[in-house]
C-alpha positions in Angstrom: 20.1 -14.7 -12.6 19.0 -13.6 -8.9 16.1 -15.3 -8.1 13.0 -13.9 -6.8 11.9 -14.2 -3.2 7.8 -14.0 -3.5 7.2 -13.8 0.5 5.1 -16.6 0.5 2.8 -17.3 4.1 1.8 -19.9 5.0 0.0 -22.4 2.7 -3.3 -20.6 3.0 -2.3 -16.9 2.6 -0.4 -15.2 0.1 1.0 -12.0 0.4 -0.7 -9.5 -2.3 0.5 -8.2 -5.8 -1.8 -9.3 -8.5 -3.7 -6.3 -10.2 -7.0 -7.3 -12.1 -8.2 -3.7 -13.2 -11.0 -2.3 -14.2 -11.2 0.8 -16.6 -12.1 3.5 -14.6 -8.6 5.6 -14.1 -7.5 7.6 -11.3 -9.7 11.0 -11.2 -7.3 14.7 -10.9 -7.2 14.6 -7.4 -4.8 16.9 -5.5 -1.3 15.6 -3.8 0.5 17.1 -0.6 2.9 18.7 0.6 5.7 18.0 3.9 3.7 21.0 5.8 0.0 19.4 5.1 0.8 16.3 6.1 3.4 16.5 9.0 2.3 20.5 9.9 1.3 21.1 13.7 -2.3 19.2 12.6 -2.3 17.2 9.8 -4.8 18.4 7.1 -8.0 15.9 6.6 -9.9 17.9 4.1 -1.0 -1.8 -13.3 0.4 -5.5 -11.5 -2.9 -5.7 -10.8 -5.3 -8.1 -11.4 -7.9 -7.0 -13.5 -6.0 -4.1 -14.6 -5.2 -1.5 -16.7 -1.8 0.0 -17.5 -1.3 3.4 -16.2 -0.4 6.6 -17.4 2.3 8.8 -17.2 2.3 11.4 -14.1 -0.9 9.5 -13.0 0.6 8.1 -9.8 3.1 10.6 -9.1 3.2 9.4 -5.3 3.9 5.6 -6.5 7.5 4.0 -6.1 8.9 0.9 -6.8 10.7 -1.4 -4.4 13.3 -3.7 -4.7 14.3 -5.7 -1.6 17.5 -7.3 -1.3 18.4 -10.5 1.2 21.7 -11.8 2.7 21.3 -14.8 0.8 21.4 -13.0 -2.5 17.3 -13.2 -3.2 15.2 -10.2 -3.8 11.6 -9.2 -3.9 9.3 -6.8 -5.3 6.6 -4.5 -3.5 5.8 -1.6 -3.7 5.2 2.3 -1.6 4.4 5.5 -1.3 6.3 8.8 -1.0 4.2 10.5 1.9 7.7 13.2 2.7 11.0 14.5 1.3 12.7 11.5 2.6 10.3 9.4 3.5 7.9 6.2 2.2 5.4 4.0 3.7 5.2 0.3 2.8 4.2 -3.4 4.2 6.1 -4.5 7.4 6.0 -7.6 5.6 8.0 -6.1 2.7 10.6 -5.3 5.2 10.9 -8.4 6.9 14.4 -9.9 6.8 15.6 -7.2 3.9 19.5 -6.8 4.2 18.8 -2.9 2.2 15.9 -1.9 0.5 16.1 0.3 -3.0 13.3 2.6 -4.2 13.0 3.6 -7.5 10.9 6.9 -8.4 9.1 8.4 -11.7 9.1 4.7 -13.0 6.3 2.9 -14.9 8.0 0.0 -16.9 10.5 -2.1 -15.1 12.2 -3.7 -18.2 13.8 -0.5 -19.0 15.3 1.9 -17.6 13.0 5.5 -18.1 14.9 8.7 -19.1 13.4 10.2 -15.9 13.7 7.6 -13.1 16.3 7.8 -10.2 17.1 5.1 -7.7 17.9 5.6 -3.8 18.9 3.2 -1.4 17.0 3.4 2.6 19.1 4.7 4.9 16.5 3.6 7.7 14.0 1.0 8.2 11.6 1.4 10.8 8.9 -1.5 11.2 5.9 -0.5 13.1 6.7 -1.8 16.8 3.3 -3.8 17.2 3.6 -6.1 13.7 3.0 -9.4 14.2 4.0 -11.3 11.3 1.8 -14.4 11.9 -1.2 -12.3 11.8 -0.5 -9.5 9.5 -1.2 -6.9 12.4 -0.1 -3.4 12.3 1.3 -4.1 8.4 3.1 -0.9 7.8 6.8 0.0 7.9 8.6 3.4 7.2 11.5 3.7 4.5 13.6 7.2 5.1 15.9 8.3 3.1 18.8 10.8 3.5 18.3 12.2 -0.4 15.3 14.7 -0.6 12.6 12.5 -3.0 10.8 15.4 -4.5 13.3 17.3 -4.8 15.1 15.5 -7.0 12.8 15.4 -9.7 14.0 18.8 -11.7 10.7 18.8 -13.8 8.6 18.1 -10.2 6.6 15.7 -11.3 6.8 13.3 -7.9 4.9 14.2 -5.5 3.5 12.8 -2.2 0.3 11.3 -1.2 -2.2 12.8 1.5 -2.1 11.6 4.8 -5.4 10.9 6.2 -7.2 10.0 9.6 -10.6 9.6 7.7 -12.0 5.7 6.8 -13.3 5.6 3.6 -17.6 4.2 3.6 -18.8 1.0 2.6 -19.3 0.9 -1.2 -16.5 3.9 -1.6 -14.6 3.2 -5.2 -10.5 3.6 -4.4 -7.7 2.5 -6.8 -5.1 0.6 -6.3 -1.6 0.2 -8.5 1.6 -1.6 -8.9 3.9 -3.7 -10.9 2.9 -7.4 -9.3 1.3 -10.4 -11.2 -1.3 -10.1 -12.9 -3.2 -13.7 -12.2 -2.0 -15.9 -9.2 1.1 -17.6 -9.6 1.4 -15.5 -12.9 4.5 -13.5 -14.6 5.0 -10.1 -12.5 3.9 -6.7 -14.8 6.1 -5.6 -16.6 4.2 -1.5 -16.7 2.2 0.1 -13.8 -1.0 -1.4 -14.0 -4.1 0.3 -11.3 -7.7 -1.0 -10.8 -10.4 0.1 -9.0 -11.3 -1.4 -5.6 -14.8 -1.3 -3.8 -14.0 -0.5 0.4 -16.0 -2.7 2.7 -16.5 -2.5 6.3 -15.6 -5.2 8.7 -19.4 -6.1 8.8 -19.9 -6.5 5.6 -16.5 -8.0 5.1 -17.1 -10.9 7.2 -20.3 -11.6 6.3 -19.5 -11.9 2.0 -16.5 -13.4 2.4 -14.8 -16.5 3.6 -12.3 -15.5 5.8 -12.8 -16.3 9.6 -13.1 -13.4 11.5 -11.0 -13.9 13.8 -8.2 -12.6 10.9 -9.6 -9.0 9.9 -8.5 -6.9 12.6 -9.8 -3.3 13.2 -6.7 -1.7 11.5 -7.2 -3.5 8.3 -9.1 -3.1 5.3 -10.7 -4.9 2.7 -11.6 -4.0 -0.8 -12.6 -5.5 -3.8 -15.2 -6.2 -5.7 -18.9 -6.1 -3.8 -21.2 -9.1 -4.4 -23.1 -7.8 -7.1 -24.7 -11.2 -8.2 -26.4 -11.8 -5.3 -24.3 -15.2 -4.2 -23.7 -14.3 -1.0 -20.0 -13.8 -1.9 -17.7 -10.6 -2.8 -17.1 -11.1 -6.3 -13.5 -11.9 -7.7 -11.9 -10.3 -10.4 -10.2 -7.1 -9.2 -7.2 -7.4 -6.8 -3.9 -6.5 -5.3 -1.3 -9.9 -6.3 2.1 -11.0 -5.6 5.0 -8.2 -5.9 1.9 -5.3 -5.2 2.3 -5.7 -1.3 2.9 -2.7 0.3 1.8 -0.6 -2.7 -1.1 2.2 -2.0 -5.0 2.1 -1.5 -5.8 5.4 -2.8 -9.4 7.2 -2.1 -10.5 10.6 -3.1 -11.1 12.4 -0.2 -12.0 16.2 -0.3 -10.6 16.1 -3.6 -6.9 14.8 -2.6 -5.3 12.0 -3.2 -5.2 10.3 0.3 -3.7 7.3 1.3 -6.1 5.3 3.0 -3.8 2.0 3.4 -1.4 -0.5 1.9 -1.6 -4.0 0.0 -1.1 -6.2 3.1 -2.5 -10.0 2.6 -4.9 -12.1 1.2 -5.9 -15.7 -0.2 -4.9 -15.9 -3.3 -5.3 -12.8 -5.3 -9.1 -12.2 -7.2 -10.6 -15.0 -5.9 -14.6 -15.1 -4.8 -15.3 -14.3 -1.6 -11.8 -13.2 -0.6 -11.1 -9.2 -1.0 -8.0 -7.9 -0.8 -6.5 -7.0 3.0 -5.0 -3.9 3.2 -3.2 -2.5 6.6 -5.3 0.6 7.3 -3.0 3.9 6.9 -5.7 5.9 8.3 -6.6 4.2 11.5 -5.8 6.5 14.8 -2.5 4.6 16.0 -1.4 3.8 12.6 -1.7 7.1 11.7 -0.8 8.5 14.9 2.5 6.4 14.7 2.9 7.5 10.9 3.3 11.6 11.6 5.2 10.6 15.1 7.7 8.7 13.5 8.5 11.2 10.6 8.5 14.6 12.8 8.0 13.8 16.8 6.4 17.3 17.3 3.1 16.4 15.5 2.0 14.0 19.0 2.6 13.9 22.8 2.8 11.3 25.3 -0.9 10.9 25.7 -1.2 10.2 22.4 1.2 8.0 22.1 0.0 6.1 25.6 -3.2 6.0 23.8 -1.9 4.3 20.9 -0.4 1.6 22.5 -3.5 0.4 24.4 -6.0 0.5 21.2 -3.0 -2.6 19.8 -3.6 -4.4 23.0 -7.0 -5.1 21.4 
């Protein structure tokens, strides 16, 4: 039996993928197409701990990832399709992978659906300021040379929105995926989402426990608030082991736009440590996102731009 490779960091921090959900599902909010989200200007407009499982055609944008090693070993995360060919997942996910496999219009990993369909990356394009030791710049690009939505005859994948908007303090996102349920627990074996809380930096630091020299501006954290007064986010609700690289989804003008991706944390829905997530909607990230996919969407000054905002 290949063994699983858990991409493990450090004794302190452990990548995410455990989903503890809560009930409230994923409203009817619109997905995008290539031209709204890599046109001339981008349009803006369950393993999970705590979780619930999810239902069909509910995260069409969702795939599963299997990541294989030269040394035989392979690991879970998870993306999401953002173009024909193309899906956005942890840098950490990508880290060492020999080939990476995504599998779309999935929900249960034990068997194999009537409707699912498997592609292998033919490129894989980490983002050129990730540092693994401190979980900067999280994100890499998957592209593939078969056309994803396409490819599902009854066009039921579809791609998440690209956004450059940050989501407010208190705003209610979801998160999904297929990791553990409870730390150090047995991976999902169905999708399984929850919904997430987004908290500023400010607020971040000050209600949790992580020092704040480790949340950098293009990260994220979401969880549960402190709603019982102890000075501490609350546990309970998180991204675990085999969810990294998986979506944070917010409703944003009534689409569904992908705001970031499961990135790190300590532990997985502990008190006073939200989930990290790498910020998909933060200028460069972003900037580097529609760059990287179709070169015409940003010029030199833009990119020059980019690159001294990661100095920082």
């Amino acid at each position: 039996m290949t063994m699983v490779k858990f991409l493990l960091i450090f004794n302190f921090l452990q990548v995410e993928a455990c989903l503890r959900t809560s009930e409230k599902k994923l409203p009817n909010l619109q997905t995008c197409t290539r031209e709204s989200n890599f046109g001339k200007k981008a349009e803006n407009d369950a393993k999970i701990v705590g979780g619930i499982t999810a239902e069909n055609n509910q995260w069409p944008f969702i795939t599963r990832l299997t990541i294989g090693f030269d040394d035989g070993q392979e690991a879970l995360c998870g993306g999401t399709i953002i173009d024909n060919n193309w899906v956005l997942t942890a840098a950490h996910c990508c880290d060492g992978a020999s080939w990476i496999n995504a599998t779309f219009s999935d929900l249960r990993v034990s068997r194999t659906e009537s409707k699912e369909y498997t592609f292998r990356a033919s490129k894989i394009k980490k983002h050129p300021q990730y540092r693994a030791s401190t979980f900067r710049n999280d994100v890499c690009l998957l592209k593939f040379n078969e056309d994803i939505i396409a490819s599902d005859p009854d066009g039921d994948v579809q791609m998440a929105c690209l956004t450059d908007t940050l989501p407010k303090q208190g705003s209610g996102c979801w998160i999904a995926g297929w990791g553990m349920t409870s730390f150090d627990g047995a991976t999902s074996n169905r999708l399984r989402q929850a919904t997430v809380k987004i908290m500023d930096k400010s607020y971040c630091l000050l209600n949790s426990e992580y020092p704040s020299s480790w949340i950098k501006r293009e990260m994220i954290c979401a969880g549960n608030l402190d709603n019982n007064g102890d000075g501490l986010t609350d546990g309970g609700v998180d991204s675990c082991q085999g969810d990294s690289g998986g979506p944070l989804i917010c409703g944003i003008d009534g689409k569904a736009a992908l705001v970031g991706v499961v990135s790190w944390g300590n532990g997985c829905a502990s008190e006073g440590f939200p989930g990290i997530y790498s910020s998909a909607a933060y200028s460069s990230t972003y900037n580097w996102i529609r760059r990287t996919v179709n070169p015409k969407t940003t010029n030199a000054v833009n990119r020059a731009l980019d690159w001294i905002l990661n100095l920082f």
